[in-house]
N, C-alpha and C positions, 0 to 999 in steps of 0.2 A: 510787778510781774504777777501773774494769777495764776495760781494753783488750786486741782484740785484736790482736796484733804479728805483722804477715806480716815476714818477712825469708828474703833470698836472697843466706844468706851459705856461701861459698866455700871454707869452712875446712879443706878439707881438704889445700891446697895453699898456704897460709896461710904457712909459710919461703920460698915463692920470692919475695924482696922485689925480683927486677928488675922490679917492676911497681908501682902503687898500689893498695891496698885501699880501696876508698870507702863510708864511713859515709853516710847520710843521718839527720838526726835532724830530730826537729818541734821548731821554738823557740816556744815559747810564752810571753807576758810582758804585763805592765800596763805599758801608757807611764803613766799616773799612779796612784799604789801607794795613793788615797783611794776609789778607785773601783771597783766589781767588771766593770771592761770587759777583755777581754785583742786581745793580737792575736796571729799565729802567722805563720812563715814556717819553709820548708826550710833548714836549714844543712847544709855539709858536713863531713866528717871524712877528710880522706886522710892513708891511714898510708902512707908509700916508707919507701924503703929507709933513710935515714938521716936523714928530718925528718920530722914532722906536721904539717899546716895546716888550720886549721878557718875559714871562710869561707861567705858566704851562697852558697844553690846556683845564685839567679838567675846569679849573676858565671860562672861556668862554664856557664850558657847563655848567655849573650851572648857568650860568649869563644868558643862551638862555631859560631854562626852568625855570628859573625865569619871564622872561617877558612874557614866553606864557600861566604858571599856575599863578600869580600875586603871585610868592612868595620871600620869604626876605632871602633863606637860605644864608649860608654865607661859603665860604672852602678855604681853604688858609694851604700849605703842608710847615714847613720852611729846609726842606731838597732841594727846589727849587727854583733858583734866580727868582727877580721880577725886573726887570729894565726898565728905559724908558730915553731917551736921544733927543736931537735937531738932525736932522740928517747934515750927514759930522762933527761929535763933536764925541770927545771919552769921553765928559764929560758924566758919568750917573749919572740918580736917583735910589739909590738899596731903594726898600720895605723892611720894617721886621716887624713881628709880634712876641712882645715879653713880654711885660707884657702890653706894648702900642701900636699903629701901629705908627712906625716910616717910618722916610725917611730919607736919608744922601746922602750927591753927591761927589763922586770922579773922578779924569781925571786917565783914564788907557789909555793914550797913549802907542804904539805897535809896534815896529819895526821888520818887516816882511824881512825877506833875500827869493827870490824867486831862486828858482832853474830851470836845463833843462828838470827835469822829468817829463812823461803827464802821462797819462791814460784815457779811456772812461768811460764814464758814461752814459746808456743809447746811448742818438745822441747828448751828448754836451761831448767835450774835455775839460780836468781838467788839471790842472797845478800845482805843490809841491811849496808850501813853511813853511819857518819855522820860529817860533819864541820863545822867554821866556818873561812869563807872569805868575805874580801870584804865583813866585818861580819855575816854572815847564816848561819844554820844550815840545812845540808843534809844530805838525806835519798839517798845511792842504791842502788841495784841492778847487781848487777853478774855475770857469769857465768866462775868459773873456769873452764870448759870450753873457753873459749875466752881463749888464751896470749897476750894484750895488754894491758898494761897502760895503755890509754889510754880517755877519752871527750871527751864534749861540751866546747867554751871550754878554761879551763884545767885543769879534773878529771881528773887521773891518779892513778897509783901504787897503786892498786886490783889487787889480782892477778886481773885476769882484764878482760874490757873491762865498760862500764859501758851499761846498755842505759838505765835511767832516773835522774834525777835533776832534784832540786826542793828548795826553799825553805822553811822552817815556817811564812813568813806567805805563801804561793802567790803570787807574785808571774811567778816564775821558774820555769819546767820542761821539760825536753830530753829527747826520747823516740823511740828509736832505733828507723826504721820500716822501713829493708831494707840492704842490702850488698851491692856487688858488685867484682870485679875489673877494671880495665884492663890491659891488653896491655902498657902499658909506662907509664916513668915520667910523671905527668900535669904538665906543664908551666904553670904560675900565672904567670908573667913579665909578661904581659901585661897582668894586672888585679889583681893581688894584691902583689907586689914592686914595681909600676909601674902608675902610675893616670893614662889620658891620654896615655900618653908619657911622663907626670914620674914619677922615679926617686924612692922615698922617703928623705925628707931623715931622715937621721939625729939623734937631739935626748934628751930625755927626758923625764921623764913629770912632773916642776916647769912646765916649760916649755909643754908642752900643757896643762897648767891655767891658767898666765896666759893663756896663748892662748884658751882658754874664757872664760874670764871679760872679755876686751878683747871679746869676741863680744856676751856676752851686756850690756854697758857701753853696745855702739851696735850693736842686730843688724840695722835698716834703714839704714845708712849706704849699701849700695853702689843702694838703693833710690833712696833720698834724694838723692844724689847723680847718678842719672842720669835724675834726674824734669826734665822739662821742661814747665812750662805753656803755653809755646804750641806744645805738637805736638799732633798732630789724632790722635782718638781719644779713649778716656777711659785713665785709670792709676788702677787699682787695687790697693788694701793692705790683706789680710784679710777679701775683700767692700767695702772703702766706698772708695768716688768719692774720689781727690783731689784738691785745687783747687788747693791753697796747701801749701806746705813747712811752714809753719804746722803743720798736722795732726801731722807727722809725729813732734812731743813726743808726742802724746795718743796716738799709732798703734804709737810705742818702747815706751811704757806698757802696753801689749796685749802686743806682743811677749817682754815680758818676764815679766810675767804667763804668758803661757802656757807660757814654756820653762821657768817655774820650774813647774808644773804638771806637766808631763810628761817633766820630770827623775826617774828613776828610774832609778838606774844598777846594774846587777849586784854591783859590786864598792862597797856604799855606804859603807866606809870609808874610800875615796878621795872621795868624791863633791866638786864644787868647790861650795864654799862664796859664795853667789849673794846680794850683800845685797839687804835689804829697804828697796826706797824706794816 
């Protein structure tokens, strides 16, 4: 598929890291990997001076019209990785928001096989290479012309930055759509290290599975629990009327049904393991 790529990148001043370099890439992905439906959203890529973080881009607009209306709102999407690492490490910090704001650190080291094939992009020459990662075989593109070794999620170590990169069953695809500098270093505190106010609990990545899986055991409980029949109005679950707590077996049933359905997770060699009832 051919695309054209505008980008408005900055490289020429590219060493002065008292600032951030901001990626924007297009994330593109199937919540259910049976179905030819995709969805997309902006994520970002800031390289500073001594970390990387990649992050949906809504989160940094709400975090900009936060500081200029003095407001607290808070948005956090968990269909979207939130990571941050030391740079030249493949070690990262994944964010999740799950009944707590967690954080957990994994090493996704990557071995990249480069190939002879190029293509252009715009006025910078790309280069094929490939790897598996995450259970799943990837295809990217990447341009030494440009002295970073970083992309999209956790894809590094590529000599040179990585403008595209995707999946061999398309599932998954990250596709770098402009660039620009900020003035100084861009500060995430706010909604990135700290969601709400709450500071990410330190934990690991065992633990946020069981935690997954107590979710997906009873994912209308906090529903369910605050259903009251005699308050005025109607309560709604998934479109249908409830009457009786009763429902809410046949309505967990739905529930679960569908998150096993639009479970498709990037990394599906982690994927949490969801039984069948």
């Amino acid at each position: 598929m051919k695309k054209t790529l505008f980008l408005t990148l900055l490289f020429t001043s590219i060493y002065c890291f008292s600032q951030t370099h901001r990626f924007i890439y297009e994330f593109k992905y199937k919540p259910d990997s049976t179905i030819n439906n995709y969805e997309k959203t902006n994520m970002t890529l800031d390289v500073n001076p001594d970390e990387v973080k990649f992050y949906s881009y809504e989160y940094a607009e709400t975090d900009s019209l936060n500081k200029v209306r003095n407001f607290n709102s808070a948005n956090w999407d968990s269909n979207f990785p939130a990571i941050k690492r030391k740079k030249n490490t493949y070690n990262n910090l994944n964010y999740v928001l799950l009944d707590s704001f967690f954080v957990f650190e994994t090493n996704d080291k990557m071995n990249w096989k480069l190939t002879k094939e190029t293509k252009k992009s715009g006025e910078y020459n790309l280069q094929k290479a490939k790897t598996t990662f995450g259970g799943r075989n990837w295809t990217a593109w990447f341009s030494n012309e440009i002295n970073l070794n970083e992309g999209p999620y956790k894809f590094r170590g590529l000599p040179g930055l990585i403008f595209e990169i995707y999946d061999d069953k398309q599932n998954f695809s990250f596709n770098l759509l402009k660039s620009w500098k900020l003035q100084k270093t861009y500060n995430t505190n706010e909604f990135l290290e700290n969601f709400a106010g709450q500071k990410a609990i330190l934990t690991n990545e065992k633990f946020i599975q069981k935690k997954q899986l107590e979710f997906f055991n009873d994912p209308l409980r906090d529903m369910r629990e605050s259903y009251n029949p005699n308050a005025e109005g109607e309560f709604r679950v998934y479109g249908v009327k409830v009457t009786s707590k009763e429902q809410f077996k046949e309505l967990t049933k739905m529930a679960q049904e569908r998150m096993k359905k639009e479970y498709n997770p990037i990394e599906i060699d982690k994927a949490v393991k969801y039984p069948n009832k």
